[in-house]
Backbone as XML, in Angstrom:
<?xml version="1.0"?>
<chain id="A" units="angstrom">
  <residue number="1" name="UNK">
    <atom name="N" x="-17.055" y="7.555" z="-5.154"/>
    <atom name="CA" x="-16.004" y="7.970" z="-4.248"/>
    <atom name="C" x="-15.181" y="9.070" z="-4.905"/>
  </residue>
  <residue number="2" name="UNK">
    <atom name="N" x="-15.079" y="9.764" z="-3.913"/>
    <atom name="CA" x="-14.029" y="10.870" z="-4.915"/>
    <atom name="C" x="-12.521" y="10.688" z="-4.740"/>
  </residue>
  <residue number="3" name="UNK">
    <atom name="N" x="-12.451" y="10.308" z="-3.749"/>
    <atom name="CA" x="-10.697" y="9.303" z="-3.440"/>
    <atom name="C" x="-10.322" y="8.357" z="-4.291"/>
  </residue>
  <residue number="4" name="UNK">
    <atom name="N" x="-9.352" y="8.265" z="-4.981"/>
    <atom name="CA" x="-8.761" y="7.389" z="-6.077"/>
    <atom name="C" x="-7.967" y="6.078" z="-5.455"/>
  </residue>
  <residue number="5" name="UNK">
    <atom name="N" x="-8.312" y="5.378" z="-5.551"/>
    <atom name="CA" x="-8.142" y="3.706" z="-5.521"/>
    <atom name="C" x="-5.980" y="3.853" z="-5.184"/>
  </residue>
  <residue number="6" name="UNK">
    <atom name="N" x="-5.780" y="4.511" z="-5.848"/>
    <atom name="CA" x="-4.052" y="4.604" z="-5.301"/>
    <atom name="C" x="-3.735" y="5.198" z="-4.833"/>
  </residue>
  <residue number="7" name="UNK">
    <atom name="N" x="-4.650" y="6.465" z="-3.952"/>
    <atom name="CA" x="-4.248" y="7.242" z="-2.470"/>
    <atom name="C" x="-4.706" y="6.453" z="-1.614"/>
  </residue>
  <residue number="8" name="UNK">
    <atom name="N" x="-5.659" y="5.719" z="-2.232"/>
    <atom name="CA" x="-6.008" y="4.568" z="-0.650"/>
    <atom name="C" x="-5.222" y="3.891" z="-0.584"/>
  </residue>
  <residue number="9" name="UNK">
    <atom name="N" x="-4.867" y="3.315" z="-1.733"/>
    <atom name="CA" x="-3.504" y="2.524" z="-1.456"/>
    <atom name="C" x="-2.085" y="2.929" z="-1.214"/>
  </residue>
  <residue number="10" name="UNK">
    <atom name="N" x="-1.937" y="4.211" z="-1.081"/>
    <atom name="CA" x="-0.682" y="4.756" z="-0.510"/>
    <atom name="C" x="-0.870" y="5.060" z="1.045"/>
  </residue>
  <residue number="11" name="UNK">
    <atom name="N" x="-2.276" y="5.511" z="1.245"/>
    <atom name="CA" x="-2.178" y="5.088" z="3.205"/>
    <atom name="C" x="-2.099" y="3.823" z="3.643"/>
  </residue>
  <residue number="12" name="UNK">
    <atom name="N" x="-2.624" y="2.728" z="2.545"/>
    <atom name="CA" x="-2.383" y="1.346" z="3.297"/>
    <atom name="C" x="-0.810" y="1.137" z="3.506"/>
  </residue>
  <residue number="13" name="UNK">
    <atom name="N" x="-0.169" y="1.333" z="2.486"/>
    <atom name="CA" x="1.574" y="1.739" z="2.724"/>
    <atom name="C" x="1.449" y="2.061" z="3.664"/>
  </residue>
  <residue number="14" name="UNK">
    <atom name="N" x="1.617" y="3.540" z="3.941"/>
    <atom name="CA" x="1.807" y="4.207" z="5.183"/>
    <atom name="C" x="1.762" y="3.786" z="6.076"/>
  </residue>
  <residue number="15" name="UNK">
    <atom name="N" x="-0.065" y="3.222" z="6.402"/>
    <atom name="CA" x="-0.130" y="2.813" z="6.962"/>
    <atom name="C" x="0.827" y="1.782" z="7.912"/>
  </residue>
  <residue number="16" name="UNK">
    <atom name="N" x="0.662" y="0.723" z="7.163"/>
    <atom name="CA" x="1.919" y="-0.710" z="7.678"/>
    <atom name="C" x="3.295" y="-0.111" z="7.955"/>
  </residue>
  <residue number="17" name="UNK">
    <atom name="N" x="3.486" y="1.009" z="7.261"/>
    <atom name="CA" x="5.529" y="1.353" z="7.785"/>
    <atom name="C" x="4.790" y="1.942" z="8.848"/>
  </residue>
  <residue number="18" name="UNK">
    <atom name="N" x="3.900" y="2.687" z="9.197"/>
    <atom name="CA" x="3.965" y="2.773" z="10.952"/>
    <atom name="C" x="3.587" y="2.312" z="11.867"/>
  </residue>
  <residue number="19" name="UNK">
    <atom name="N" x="2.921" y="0.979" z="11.652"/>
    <atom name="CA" x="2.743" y="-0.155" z="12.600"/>
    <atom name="C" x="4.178" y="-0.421" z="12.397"/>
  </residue>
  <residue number="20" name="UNK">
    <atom name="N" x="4.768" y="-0.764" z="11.720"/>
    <atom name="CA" x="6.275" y="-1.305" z="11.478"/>
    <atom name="C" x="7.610" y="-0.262" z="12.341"/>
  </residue>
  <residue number="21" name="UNK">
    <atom name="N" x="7.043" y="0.987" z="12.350"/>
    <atom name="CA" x="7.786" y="2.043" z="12.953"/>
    <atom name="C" x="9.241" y="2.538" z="12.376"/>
  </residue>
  <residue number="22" name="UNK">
    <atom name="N" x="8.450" y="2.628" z="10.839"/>
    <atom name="CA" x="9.676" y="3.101" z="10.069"/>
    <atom name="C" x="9.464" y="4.236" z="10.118"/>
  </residue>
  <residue number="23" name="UNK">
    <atom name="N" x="10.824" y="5.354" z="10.289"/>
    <atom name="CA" x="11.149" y="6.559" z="10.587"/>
    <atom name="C" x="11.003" y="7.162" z="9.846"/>
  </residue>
  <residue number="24" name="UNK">
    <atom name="N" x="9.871" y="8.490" z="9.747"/>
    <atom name="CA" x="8.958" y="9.538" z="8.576"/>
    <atom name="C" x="7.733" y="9.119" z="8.546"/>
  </residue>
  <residue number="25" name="UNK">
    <atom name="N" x="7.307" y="7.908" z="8.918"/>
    <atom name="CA" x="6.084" y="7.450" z="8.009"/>
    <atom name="C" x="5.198" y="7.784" z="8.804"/>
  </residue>
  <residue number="26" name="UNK">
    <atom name="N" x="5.099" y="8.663" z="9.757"/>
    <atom name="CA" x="3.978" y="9.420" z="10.181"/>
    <atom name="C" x="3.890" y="10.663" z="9.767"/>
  </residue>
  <residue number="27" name="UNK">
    <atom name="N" x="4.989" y="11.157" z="9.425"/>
    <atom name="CA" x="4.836" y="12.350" z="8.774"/>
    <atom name="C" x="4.506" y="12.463" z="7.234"/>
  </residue>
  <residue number="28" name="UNK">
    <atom name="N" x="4.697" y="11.588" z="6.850"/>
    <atom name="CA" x="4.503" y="11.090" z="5.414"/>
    <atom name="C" x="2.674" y="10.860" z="5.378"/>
  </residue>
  <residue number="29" name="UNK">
    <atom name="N" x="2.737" y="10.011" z="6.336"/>
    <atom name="CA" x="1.419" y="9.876" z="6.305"/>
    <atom name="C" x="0.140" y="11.347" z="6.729"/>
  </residue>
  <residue number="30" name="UNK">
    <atom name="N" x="0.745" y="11.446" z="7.672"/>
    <atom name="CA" x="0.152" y="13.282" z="7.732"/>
    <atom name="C" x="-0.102" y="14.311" z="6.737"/>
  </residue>
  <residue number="31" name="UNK">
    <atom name="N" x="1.091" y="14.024" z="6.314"/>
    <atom name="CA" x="1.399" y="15.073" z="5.179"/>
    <atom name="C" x="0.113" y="14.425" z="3.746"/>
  </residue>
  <residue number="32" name="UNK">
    <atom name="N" x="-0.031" y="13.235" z="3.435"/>
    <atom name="CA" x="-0.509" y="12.811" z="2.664"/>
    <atom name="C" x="-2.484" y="12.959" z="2.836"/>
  </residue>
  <residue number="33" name="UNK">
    <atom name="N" x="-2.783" y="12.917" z="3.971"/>
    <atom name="CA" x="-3.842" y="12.984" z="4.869"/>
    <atom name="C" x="-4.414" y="14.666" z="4.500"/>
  </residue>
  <residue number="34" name="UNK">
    <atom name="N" x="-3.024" y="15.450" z="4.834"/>
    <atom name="CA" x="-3.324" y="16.818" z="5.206"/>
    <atom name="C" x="-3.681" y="17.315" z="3.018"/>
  </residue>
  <residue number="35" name="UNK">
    <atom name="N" x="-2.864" y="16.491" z="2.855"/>
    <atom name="CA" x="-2.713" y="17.298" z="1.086"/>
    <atom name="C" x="-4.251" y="16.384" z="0.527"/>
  </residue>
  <residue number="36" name="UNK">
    <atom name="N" x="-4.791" y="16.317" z="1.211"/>
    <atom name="CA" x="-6.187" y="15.677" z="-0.036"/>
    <atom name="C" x="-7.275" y="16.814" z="0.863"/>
  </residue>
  <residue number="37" name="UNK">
    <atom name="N" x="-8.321" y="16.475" z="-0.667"/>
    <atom name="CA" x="-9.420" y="17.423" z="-0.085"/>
    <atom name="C" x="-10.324" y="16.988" z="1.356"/>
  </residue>
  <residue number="38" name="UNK">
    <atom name="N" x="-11.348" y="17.918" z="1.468"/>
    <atom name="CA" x="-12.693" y="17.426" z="2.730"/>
    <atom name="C" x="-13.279" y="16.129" z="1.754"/>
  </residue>
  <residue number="39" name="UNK">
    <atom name="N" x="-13.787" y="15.726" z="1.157"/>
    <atom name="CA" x="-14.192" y="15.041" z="0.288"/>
    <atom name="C" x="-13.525" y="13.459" z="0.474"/>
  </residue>
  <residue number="40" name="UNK">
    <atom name="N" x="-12.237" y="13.589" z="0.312"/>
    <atom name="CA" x="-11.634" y="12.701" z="-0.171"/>
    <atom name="C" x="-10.822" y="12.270" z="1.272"/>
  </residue>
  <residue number="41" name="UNK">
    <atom name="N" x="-10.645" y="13.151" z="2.249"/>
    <atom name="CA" x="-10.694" y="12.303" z="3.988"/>
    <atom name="C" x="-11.961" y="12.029" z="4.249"/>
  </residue>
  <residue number="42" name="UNK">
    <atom name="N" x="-13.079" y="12.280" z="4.114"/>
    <atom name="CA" x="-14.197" y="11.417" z="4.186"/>
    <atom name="C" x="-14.204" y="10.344" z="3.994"/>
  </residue>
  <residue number="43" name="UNK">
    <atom name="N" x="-14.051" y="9.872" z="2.481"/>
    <atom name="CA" x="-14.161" y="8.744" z="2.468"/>
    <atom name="C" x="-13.276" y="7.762" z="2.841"/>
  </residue>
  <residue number="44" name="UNK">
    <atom name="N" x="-11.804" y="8.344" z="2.989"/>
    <atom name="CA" x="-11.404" y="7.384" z="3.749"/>
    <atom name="C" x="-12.080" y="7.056" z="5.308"/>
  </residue>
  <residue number="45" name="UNK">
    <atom name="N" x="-12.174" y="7.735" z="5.934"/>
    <atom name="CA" x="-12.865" y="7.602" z="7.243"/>
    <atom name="C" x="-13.984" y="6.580" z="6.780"/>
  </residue>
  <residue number="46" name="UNK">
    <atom name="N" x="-14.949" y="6.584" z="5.774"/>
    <atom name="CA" x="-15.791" y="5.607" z="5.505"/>
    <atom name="C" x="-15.455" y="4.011" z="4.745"/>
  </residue>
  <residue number="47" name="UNK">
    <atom name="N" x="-14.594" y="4.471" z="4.532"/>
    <atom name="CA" x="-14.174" y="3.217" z="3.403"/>
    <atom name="C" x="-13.477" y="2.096" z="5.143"/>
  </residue>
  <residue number="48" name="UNK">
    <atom name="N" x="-13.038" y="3.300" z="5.579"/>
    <atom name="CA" x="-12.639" y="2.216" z="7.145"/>
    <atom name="C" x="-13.429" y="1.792" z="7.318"/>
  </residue>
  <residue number="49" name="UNK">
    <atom name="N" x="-14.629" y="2.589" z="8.174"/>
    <atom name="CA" x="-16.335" y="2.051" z="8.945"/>
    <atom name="C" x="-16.612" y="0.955" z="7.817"/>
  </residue>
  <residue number="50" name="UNK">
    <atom name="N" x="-16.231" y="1.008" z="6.957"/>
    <atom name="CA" x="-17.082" y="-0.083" z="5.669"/>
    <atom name="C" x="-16.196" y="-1.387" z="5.845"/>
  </residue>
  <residue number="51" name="UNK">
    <atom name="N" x="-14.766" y="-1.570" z="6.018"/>
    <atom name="CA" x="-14.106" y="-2.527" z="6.453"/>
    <atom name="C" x="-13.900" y="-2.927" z="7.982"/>
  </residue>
  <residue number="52" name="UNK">
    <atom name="N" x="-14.184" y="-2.245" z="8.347"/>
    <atom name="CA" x="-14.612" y="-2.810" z="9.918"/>
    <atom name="C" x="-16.216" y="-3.766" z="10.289"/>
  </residue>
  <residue number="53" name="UNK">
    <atom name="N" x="-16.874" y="-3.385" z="9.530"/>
    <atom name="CA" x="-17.782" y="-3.559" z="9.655"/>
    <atom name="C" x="-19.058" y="-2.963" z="10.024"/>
  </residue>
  <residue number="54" name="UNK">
    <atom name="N" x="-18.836" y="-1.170" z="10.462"/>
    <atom name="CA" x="-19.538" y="-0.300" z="11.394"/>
    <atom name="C" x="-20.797" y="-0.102" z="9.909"/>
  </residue>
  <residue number="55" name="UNK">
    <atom name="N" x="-20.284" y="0.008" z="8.531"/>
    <atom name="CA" x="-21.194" y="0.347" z="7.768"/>
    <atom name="C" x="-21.247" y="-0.922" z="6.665"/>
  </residue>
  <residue number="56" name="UNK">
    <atom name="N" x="-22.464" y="-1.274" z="5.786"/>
    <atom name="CA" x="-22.294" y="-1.651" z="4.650"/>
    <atom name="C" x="-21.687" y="-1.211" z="3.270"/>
  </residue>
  <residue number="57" name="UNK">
    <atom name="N" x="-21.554" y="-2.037" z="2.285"/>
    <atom name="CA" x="-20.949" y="-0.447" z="0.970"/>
    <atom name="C" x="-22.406" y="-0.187" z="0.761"/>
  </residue>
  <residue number="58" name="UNK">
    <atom name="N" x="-23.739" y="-0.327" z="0.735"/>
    <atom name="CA" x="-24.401" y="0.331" z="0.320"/>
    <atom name="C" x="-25.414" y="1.840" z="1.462"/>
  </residue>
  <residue number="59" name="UNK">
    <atom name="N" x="-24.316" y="1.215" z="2.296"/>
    <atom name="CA" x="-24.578" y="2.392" z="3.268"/>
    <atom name="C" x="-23.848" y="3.956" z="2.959"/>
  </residue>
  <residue number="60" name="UNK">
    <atom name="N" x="-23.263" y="4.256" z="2.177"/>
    <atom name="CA" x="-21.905" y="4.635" z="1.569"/>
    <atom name="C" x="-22.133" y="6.090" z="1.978"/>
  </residue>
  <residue number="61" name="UNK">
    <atom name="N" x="-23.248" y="6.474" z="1.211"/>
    <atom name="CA" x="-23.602" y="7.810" z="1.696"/>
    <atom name="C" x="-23.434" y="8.602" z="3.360"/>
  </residue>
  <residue number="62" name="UNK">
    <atom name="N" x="-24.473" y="7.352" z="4.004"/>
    <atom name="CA" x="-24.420" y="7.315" z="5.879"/>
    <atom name="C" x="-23.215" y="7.432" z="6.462"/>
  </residue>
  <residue number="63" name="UNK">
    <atom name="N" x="-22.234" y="7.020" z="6.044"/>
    <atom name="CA" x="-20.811" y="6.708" z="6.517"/>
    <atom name="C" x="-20.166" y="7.899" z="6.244"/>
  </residue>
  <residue number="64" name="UNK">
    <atom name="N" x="-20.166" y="8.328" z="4.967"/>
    <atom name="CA" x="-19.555" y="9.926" z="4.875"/>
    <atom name="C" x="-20.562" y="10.883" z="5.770"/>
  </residue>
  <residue number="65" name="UNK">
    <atom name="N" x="-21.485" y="10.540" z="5.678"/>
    <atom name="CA" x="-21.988" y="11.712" z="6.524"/>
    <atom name="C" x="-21.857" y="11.521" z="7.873"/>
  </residue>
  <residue number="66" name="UNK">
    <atom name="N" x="-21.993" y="10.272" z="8.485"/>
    <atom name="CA" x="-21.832" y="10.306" z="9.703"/>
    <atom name="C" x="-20.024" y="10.370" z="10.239"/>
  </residue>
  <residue number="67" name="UNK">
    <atom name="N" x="-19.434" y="10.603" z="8.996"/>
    <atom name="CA" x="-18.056" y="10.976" z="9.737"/>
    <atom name="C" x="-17.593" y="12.184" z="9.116"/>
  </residue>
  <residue number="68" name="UNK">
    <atom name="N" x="-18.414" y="13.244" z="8.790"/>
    <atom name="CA" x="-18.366" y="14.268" z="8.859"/>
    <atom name="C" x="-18.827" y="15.210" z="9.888"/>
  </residue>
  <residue number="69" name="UNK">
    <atom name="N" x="-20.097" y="14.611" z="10.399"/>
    <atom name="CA" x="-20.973" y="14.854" z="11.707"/>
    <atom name="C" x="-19.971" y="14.356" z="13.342"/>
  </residue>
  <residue number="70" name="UNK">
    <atom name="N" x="-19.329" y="13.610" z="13.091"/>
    <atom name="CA" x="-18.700" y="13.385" z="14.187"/>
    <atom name="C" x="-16.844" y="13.285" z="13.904"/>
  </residue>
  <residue number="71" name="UNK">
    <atom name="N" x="-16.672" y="14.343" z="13.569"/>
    <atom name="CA" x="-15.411" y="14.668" z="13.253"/>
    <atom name="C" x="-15.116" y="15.480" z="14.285"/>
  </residue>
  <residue number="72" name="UNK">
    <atom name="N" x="-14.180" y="14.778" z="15.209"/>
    <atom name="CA" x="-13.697" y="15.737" z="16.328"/>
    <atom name="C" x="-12.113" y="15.943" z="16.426"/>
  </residue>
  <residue number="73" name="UNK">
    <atom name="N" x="-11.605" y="14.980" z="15.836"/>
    <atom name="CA" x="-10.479" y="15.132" z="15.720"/>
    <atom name="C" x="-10.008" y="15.470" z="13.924"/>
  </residue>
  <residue number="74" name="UNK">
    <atom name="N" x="-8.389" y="15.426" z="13.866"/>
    <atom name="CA" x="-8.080" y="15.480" z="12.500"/>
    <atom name="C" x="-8.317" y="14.516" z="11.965"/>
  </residue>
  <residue number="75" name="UNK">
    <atom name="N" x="-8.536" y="14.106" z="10.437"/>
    <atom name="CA" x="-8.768" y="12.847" z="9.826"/>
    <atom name="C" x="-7.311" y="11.836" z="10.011"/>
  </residue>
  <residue number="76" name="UNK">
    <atom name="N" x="-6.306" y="12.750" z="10.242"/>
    <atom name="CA" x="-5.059" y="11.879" z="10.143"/>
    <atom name="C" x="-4.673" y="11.421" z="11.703"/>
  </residue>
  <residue number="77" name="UNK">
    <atom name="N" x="-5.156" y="12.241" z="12.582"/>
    <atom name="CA" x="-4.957" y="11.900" z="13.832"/>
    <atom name="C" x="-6.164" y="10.696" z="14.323"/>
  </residue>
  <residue number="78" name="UNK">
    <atom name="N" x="-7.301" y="10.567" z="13.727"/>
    <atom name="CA" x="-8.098" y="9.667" z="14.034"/>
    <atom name="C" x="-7.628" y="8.401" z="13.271"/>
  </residue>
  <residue number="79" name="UNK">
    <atom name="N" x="-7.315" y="8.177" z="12.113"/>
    <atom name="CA" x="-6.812" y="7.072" z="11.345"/>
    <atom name="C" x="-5.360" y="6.317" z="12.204"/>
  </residue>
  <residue number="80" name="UNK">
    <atom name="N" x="-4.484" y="7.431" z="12.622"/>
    <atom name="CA" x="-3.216" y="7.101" z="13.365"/>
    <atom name="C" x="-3.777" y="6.157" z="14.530"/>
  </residue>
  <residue number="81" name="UNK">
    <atom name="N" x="-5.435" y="6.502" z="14.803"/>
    <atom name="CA" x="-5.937" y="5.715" z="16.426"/>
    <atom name="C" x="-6.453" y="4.145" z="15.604"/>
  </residue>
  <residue number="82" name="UNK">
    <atom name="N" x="-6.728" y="4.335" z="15.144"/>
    <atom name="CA" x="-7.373" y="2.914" z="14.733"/>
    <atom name="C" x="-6.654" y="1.346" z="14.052"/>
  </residue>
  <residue number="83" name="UNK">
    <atom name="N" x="-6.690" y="0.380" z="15.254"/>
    <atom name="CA" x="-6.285" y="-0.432" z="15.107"/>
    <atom name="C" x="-6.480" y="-1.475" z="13.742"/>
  </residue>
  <residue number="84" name="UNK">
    <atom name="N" x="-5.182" y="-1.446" z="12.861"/>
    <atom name="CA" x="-5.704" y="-2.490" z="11.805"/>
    <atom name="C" x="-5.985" y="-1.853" z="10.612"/>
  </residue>
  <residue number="85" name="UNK">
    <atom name="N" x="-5.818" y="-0.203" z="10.375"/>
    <atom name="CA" x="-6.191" y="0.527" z="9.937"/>
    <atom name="C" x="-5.968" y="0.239" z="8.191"/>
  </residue>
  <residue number="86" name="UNK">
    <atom name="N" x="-4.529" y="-0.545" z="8.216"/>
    <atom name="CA" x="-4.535" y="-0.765" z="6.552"/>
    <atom name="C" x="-5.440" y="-1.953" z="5.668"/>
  </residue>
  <residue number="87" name="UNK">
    <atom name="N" x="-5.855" y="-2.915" z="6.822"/>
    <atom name="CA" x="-6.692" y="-4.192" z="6.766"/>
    <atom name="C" x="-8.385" y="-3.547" z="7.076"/>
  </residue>
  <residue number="88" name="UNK">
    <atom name="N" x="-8.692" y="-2.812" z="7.486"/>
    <atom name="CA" x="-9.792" y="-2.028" z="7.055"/>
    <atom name="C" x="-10.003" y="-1.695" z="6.154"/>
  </residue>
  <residue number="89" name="UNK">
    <atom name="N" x="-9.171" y="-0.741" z="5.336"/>
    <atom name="CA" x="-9.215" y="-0.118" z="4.409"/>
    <atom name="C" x="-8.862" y="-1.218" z="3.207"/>
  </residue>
  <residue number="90" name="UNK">
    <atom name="N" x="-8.243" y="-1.677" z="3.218"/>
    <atom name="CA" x="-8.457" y="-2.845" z="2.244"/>
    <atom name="C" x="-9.274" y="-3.603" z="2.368"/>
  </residue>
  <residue number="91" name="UNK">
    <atom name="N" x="-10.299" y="-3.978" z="2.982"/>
    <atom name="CA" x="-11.271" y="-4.569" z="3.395"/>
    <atom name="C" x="-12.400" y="-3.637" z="2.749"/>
  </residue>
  <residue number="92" name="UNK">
    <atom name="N" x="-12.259" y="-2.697" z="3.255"/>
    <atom name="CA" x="-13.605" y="-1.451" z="2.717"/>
    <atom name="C" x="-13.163" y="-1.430" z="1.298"/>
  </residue>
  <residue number="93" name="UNK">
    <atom name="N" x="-12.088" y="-1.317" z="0.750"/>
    <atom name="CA" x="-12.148" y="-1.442" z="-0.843"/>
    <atom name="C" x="-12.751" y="-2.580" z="-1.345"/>
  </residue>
  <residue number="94" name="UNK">
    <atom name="N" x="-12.578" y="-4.059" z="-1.479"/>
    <atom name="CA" x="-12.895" y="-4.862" z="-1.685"/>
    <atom name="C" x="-14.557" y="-5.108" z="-1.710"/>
  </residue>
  <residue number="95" name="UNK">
    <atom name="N" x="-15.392" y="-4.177" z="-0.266"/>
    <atom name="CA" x="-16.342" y="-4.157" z="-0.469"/>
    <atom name="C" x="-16.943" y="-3.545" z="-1.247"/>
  </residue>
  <residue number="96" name="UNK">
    <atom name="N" x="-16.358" y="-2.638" z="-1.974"/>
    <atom name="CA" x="-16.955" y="-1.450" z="-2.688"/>
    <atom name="C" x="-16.648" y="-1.938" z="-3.970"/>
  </residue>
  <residue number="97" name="UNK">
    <atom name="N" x="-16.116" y="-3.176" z="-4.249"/>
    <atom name="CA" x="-15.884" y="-3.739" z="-5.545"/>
    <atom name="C" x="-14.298" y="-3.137" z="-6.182"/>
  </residue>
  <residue number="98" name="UNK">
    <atom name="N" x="-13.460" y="-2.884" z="-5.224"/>
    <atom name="CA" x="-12.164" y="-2.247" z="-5.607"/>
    <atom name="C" x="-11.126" y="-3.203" z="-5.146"/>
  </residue>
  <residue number="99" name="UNK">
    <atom name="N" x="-10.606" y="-3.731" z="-6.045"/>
    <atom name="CA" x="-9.163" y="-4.472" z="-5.944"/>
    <atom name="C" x="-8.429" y="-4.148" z="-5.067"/>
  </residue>
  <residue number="100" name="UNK">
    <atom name="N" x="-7.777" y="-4.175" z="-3.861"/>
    <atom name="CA" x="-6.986" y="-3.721" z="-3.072"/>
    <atom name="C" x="-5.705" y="-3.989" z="-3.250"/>
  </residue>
  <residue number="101" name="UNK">
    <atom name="N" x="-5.121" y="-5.179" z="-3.697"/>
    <atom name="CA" x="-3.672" y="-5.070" z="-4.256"/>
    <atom name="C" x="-3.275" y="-4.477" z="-5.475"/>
  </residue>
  <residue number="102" name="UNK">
    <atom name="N" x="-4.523" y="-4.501" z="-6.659"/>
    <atom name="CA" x="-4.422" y="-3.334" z="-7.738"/>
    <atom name="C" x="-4.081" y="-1.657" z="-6.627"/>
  </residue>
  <residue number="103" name="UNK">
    <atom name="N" x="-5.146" y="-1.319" z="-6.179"/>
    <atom name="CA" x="-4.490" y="-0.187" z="-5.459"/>
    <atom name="C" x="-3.570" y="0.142" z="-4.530"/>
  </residue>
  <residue number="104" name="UNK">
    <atom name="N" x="-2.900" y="-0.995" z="-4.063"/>
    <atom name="CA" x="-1.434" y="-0.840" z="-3.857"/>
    <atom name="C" x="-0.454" y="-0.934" z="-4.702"/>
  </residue>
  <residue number="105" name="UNK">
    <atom name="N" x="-0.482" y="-1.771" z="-5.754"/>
    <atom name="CA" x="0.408" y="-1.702" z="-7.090"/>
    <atom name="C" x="0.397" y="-0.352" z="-7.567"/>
  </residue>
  <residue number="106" name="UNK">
    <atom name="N" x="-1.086" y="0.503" z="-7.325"/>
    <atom name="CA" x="-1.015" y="1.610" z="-8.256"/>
    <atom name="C" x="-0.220" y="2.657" z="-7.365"/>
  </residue>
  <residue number="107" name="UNK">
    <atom name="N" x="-0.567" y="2.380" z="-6.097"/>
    <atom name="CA" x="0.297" y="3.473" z="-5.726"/>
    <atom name="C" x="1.797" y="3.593" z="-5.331"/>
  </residue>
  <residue number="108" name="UNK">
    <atom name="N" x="2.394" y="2.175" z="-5.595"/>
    <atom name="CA" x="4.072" y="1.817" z="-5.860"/>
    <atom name="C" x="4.245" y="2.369" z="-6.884"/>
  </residue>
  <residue number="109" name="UNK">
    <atom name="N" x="3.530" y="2.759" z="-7.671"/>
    <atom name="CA" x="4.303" y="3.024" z="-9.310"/>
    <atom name="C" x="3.867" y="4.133" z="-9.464"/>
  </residue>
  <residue number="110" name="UNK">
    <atom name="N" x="3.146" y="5.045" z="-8.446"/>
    <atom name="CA" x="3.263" y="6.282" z="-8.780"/>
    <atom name="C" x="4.398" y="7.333" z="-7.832"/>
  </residue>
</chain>
């Protein structure tokens, strides 16, 4: 993965303050979305499909590619649509053998 274990865990933040509808945290979250590479919104888009269930982790490759291939919207405007989005993504870490409250700890303390 080229996404680091505590930017995933700073959209799962994000994430939850805007189910919660704390004021910025879409822009925060945008902004955070918009400042990473093509690379590294990929895999979030996959690390979701991988906690949803749409992919396996050893599908890992398929998943970036198939959400590069069907990228119609922004990566941050498609993540904003998806229900559950921080419980995915912590879900898709876990499958990939990544601690998910380690990568929320890591990204409180940065």
């Amino acid at each position: 993965m080229d996404i680091g274990a505590d930017q995933v865990g700073e959209v799962i933040l994000l994430a939850r303050e805007m189910v919660e509808q704390y004021t910025g945290a879409n822009e925060q979250f945008d902004g955070l979305i918009e400042g990473m590479n093509d690379d590294q919104r990929l895999d979030l888009v996959a690390l979701c499909w991988i906690g949803r269930g749409d992919f396996e982790p050893e599908e890992w490759d398929e998943a970036r590619r198939t959400a590069s291939e069907e990228a119609t919207l922004s990566v941050a405007e498609y993540l904003k649509g998806v229900d559950h989005l921080a419980e995915h993504l912590e879900a898709g870490l876990d499958a990939m053998g990544i601690n998910p409250v380690d990568a929320e700890d890591s990204a409180t303390e940065s």
